[in-house]
Structure formats: structure tokens, C-alpha cells
C-alpha positions as CSV (number, residue, x, y, z in Angstrom):
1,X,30.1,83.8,80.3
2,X,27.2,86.3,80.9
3,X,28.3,89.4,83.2
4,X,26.7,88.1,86.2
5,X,27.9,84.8,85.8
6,X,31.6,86.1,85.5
7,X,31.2,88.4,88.8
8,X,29.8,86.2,91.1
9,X,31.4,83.0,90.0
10,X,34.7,85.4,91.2
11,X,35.0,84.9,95.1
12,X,34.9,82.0,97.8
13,X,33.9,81.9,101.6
14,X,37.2,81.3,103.2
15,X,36.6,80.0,107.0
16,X,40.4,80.0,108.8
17,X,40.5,77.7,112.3
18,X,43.2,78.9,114.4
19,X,42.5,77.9,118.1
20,X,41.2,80.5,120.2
21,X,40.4,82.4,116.9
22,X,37.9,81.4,114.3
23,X,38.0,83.7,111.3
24,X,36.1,84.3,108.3
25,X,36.6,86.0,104.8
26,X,36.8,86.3,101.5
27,X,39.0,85.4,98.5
28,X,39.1,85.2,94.7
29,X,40.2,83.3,91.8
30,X,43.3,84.8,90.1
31,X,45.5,82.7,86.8
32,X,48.9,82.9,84.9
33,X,48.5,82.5,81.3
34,X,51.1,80.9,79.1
35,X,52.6,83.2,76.6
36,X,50.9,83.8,73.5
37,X,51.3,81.1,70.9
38,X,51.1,82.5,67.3
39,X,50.2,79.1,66.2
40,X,47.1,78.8,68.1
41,X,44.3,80.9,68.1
42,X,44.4,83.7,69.8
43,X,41.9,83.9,71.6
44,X,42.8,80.2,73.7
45,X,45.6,80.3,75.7
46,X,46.7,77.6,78.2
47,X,46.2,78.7,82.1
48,X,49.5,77.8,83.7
49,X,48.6,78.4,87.3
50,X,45.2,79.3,89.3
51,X,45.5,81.2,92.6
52,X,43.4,82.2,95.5
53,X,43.8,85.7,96.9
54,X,42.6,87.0,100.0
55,X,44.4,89.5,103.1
56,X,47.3,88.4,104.8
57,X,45.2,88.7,108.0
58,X,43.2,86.4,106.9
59,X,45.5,83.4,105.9
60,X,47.4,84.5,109.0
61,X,46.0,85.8,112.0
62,X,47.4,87.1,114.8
63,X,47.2,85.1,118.1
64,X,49.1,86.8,120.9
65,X,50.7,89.4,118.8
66,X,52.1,87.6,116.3
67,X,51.2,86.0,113.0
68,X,50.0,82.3,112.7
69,X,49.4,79.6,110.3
70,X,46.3,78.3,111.1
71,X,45.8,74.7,111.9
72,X,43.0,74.9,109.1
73,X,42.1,77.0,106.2
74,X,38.8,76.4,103.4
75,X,37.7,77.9,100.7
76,X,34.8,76.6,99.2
77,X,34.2,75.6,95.1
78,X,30.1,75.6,94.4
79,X,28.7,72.5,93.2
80,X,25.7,71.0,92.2
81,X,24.7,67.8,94.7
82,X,22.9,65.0,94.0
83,X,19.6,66.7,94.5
84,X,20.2,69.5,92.1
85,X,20.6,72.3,94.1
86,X,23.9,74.2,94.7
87,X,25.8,73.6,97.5
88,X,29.8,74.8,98.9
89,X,32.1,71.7,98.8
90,X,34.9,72.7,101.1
91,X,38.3,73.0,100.4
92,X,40.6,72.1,103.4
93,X,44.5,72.9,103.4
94,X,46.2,71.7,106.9
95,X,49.2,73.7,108.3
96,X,52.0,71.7,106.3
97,X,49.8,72.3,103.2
98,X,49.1,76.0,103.7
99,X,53.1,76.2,103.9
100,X,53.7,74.8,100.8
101,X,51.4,76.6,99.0
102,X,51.3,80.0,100.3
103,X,53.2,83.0,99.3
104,X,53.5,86.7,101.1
105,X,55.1,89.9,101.0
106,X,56.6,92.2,103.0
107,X,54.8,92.5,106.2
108,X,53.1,95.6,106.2
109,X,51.4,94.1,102.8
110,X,47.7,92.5,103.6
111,X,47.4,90.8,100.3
112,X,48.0,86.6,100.5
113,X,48.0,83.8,97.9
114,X,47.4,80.0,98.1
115,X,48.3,77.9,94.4
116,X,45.5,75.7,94.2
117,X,44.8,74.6,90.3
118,X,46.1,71.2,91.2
119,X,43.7,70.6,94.4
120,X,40.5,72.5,91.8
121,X,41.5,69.6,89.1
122,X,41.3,66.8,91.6
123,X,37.8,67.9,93.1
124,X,36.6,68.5,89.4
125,X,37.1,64.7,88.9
126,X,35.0,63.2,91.7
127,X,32.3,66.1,91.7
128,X,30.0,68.3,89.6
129,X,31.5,71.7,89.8
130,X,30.2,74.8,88.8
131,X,32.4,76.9,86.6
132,X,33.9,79.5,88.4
133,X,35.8,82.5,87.2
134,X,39.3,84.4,87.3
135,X,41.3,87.6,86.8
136,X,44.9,88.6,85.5
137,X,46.9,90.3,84.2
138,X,44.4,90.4,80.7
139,X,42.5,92.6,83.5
140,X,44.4,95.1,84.6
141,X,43.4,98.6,84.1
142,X,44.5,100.2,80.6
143,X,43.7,96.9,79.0
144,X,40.8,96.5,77.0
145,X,41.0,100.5,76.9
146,X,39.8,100.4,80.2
147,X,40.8,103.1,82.9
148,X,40.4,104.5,86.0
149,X,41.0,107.4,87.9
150,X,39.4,109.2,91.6
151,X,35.8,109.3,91.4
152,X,35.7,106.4,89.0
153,X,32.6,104.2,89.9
154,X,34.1,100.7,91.4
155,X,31.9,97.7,92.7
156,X,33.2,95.3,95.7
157,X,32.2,91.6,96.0
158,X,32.5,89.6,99.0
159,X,31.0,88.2,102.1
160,X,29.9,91.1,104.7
161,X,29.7,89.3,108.2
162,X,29.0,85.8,106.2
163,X,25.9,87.4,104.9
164,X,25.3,86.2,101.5
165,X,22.9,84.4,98.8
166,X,22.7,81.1,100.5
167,X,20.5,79.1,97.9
168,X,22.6,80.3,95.3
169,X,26.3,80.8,97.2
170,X,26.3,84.1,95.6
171,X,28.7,87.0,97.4
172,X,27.0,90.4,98.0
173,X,28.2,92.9,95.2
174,X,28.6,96.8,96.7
175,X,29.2,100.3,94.9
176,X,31.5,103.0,95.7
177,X,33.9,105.0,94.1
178,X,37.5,105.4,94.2
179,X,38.7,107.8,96.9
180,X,41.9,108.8,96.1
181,X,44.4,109.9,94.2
182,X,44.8,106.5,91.5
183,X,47.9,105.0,91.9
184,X,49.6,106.8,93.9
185,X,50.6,105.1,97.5
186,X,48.0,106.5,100.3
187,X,50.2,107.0,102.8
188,X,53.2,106.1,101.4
189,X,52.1,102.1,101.1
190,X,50.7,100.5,97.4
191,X,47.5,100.9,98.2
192,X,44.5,103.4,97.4
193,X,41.2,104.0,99.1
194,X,37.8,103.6,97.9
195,X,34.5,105.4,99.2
196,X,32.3,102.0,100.4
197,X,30.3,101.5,103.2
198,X,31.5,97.4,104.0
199,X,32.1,95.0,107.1
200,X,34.0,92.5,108.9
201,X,33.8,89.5,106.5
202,X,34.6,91.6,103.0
203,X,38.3,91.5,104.0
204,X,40.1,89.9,100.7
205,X,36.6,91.1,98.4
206,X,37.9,91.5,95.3
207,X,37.4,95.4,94.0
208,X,36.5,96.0,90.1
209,X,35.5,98.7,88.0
210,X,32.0,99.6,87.5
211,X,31.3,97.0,84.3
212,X,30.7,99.0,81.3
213,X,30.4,98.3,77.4
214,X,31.2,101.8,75.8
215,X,34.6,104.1,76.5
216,X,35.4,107.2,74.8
217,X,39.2,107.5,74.1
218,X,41.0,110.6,72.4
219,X,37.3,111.4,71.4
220,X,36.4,108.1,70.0
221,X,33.5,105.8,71.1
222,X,34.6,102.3,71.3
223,X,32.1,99.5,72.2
224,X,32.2,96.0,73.3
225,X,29.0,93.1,73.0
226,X,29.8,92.5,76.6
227,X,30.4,94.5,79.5
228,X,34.1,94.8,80.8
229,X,35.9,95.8,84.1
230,X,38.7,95.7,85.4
231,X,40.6,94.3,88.3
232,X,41.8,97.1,90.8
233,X,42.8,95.5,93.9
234,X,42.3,93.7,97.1
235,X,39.8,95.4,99.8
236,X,41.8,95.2,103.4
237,X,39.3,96.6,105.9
238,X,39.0,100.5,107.2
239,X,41.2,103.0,109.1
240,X,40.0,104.5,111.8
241,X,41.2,106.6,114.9
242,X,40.8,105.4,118.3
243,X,39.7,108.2,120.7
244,X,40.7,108.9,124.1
245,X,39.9,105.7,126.8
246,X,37.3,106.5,129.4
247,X,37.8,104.9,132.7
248,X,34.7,102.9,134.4
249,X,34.6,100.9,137.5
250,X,35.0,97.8,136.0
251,X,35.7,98.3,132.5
252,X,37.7,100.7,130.1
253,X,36.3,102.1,127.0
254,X,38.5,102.5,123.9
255,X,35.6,104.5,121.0
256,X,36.7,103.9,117.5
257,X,35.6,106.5,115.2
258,X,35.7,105.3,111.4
259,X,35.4,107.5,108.2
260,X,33.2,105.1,105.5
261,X,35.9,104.7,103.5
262,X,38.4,101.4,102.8
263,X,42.0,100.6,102.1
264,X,42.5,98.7,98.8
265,X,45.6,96.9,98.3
266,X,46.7,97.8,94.1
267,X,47.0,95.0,91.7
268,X,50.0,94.9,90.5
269,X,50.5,93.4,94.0
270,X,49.6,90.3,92.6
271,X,52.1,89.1,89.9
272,X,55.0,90.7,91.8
273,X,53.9,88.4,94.8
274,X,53.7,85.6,92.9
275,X,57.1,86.4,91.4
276,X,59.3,87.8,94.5
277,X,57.0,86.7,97.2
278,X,58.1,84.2,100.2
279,X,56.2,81.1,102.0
280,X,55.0,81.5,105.0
């Protein structure tokens, strides 16, 4: 699969429907290979289980203080209709099914997956989907000799403010860099910061390194026909401070002041979720 094929086949438009609130976002495709079979080519090896990550805000979002599970939640697969031309075929989970399918972390942790290979296969039967692709563990940084560190060039892909390629259900893809120290906790959480200008909408974006086919390792050039990346992490949104209210006659106003930059939840977040994480 060409380069852009593989990064924008990545991410779905997730719409969440939780009476009074109506949410949207953005999520990826993550799988679980089977071990390694030395009888089998090595290249092939059997996907065991496909999931779709977004935030934890996202799949549950706080009405009145507290988190919810959402009477509705969709992700979309692309497909090509009748006429030819692409189109989102939606994906809807109920309450009892978001449940089941769901798993979380510790609270303070805005990273969320839904197990869906099951509900891809059945809509793969009855429609004409396009491929779409994944990530795992095969990506994680320091495999194919890939590597990060701060200042590395990274690349964001989601759905700013539902603002996307709407013929071709494309996300938008943005550039930054990595902003600090690499993998150590910012603040004392699993999670890093990246320098990115993004907006409400991008929350659950999936954050790569900048695709490249050459690395240089202990002073050796290594190349690749393709380029690579690899998968850093889950984009969460942007600290800011809140500055001092001012008092009106009728109204109170509560200034945030932001600083460009974005939390990234690490990747290693993943598999240990889908290991030792609980339902919802």
C-alpha cells in the first residue's frame, strides 16, 4: 500500500450522541498479530484482533460532571456506493454494545478502545469497502530502526472541527515536532507534548513520525523502497491556563490563554490497555 494510501486509510470520523451533548472526533485503526509462525512466511501473519482508538473524552463524555456512556457512538468505514463515488457507511454501537466492547484505564488516562474486527467483517460482507489501514506493535518506535527523540519532525492526522476531504473522506494531515523530553512523563503522566497548531475535532488523531525512507544508525545509511513511520501516540487536546474572571453586568468572563502546543498520550498505552484495561 502506497504511503498515502496507508496514512489516510488510518483514521475514522467518530460522531458520539449523548443527550444534551453531541460530540465529534477522531479515531484509528489499531491490530494484534498472532505470534510468528516459522512455518509460514514471514512476512503473513494472521491479525487476531482489530481495534479502534480514540480519547477517553471522546467515548465518554462528561454530562454533569461525571463520565457517560453515550446512548450512541459511530465510526465510519469508507466505501464505494452504487454510483462510484466514496462515501462513509456508519458504524453504530448502542450503550449495551459500547459496554461490551470497550476497554479504559485509569482515569486520568484519555486514551479509549472499542474491539470491532467482528462488526468490520460483517459490513465487508454486504458492502464494498475500501481497505483501510492499521498500526501495532510492528510500529512502535525502534522498530524498523526507526527513532525518535525532542525536535523529531512528527505529522498528526485527524478531523479539525469536522473539516476534512469530503469527496474523498480523507483526514487533514498536520506537521509539528516533538516538544519534549521523549518518553519521559510530562508532568509526571505517560504522555509527551508535541509543538502543533490543532482544534477541537483532532482529539483521538493519531500522531506518527515524519515518514522517511533513509536512517543513519552507528554511522551507517540504511534505506527502505517505501517510506516508514512510526506510531507515537494519541493526540488529547491542549493545556492552557485560565486567567483571572472579569465581572460584567450580566455575564462573567473566564480568558483562556493556550501555548500551541498538545498533549500526546505514549503508545505503549495501547497494548497495556488492551491487556490490563477495564470496560466501561
Amino acid at each position: 500500500m502506497e504511503l498515502d494510501d496507508r496514512i489516510h486509510s488510518l483514521t475514522t470520523l467518530i460522531i458520539v450522541n449523548s443527550p444534551p451533548l453531541s460530540l465529534q472526533g477522531t479515531g484509528f485503526f489499531y491490530h494484534v498479530l498472532a505470534p510468528k509462525d516459522p512455518s509460514k512466511d514471514a512476512q503473513w501473519r494472521e491479525v487476531k484482533e482489530i481495534w479502534l482508538v480514540t480519547n477517553r473524552h471522546i467515548l465518554l463524555p462528561r454530562v454533569k460532571e461525571v463520565d457517560t456512556v453515550p446512548a450512541q457512538f459511530t465510526f465510519h468505514l469508507r466505501i464505494v456506493d452504487s454510483k462510484g463515488k466514496i462515501d462513509w457507511l456508519p458504524v453504530n454501537l448502542n450503550r449495551a454494545e459500547i459496554k461490551k466492547r470497550a476497554k479504559v484505564y485509569l482515569p486520568s488516562v484519555d486514551v479509549a478502545l472499542v474491539r470491532i474486527e467482528d462488526l468490520i467483517t460483517g459490513y465487508a460482507q454486504s458492502n464494498v469497502p475500501i481497505a483501510f489501514s492499521t498500526v501495532g506493535e510492528d510500529d512502535f518506535p525502534g522498530a524498523n530502526k526507526l527513532n525518535v527523540e525532542v525536535t523529531s519532525d512528527i505529522i498528526v492526522a485527524g478531523y479539525p472541527r469536522g473539516f476534512y476531504d469530503n469527496f474523498n473522506k480523507f483526514p487533514i494531515v498536520k506537521a509539528g515536532i516533538i516538544a519534549s523530553r521523549w518518553l519521559a512523563p510530562f508532568q509526571g503522566e505517560p504522555k509527551f507534548l508535541i509543538d502543533a497548531k490543532l482544534f477541537p475535532g483532532s482529539s483521538g488523531s493519531i500522531v506518527l513520525s515524519k515518514p522517511v525512507n533513509s536512517v543513519i544508525e552507528k554511522g551507517q545509511l540504511f534505506t527502505s523502497k517505501e517510506k516508514r513511520y512510526c506510531f507515537l501516540g494519541v493526540f488529547s487536546g491542549e493545556p492552557y491556563e485560565t486567567e483571572k474572571p472579569v465581572e460584567t453586568d450580566d455575564m462573567i468572563i473566564i480568558q483562556k490563554q493556550s501555548f500551541d502546543v498538545g498533549y500526546v498520550w505514549y503508545y505503549y498505552l495501547v497494548p497495556e490497555i488492551i491487556k490490563k484495561g477495564s470496560t466501561v
